[in-house]
C-alpha positions in Angstrom: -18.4 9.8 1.0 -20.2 12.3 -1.5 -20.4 9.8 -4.4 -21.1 6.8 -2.0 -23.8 8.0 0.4 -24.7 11.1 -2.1 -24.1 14.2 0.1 -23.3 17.6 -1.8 -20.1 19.2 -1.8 -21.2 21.5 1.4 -22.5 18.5 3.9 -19.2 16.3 2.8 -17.3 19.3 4.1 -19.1 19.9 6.9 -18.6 16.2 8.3 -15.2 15.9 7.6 -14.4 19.5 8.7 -12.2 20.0 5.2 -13.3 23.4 3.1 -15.5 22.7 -0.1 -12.6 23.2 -2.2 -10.9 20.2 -0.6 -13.6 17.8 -0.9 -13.5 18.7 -4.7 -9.5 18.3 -5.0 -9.8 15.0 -3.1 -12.6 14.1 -5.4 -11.1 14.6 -8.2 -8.1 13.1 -7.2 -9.8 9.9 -6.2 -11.6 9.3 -10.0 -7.9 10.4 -11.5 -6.5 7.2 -8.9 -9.9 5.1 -9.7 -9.5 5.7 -13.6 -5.9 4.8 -13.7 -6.5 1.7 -11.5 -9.5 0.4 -13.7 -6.9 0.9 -17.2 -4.4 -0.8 -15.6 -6.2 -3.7 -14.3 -8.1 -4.1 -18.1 -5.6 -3.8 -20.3 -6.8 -0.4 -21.4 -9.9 -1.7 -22.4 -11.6 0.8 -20.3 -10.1 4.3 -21.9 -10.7 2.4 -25.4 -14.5 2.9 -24.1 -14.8 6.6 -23.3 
């Protein structure tokens, strides 16, 4: 939701009654899972990129 529909840290929190600390874990977790995806599906083309 916060990179999608652009809400801050505080108002993902607030509508999906986590802490703010959560919504940053998840986050990051998500990009980690996202990242890994991309590489894999590319060949590692992608992390050649960064």
């Amino acid at each position: 939701m916060r990179k999608v529909h652009h809400f801050n840290t505080k108002e993902t929190a607030e509508i999906l009654n986590w802490s703010d600390s959560k919504v940053k874990s998840k986050l990051k977790q998500a990009l980690k899972a996202l990242e890994k995806q991309l590489e894999k599906e590319d060949g590692g083309y992608y992390a050649e990129e960064r």
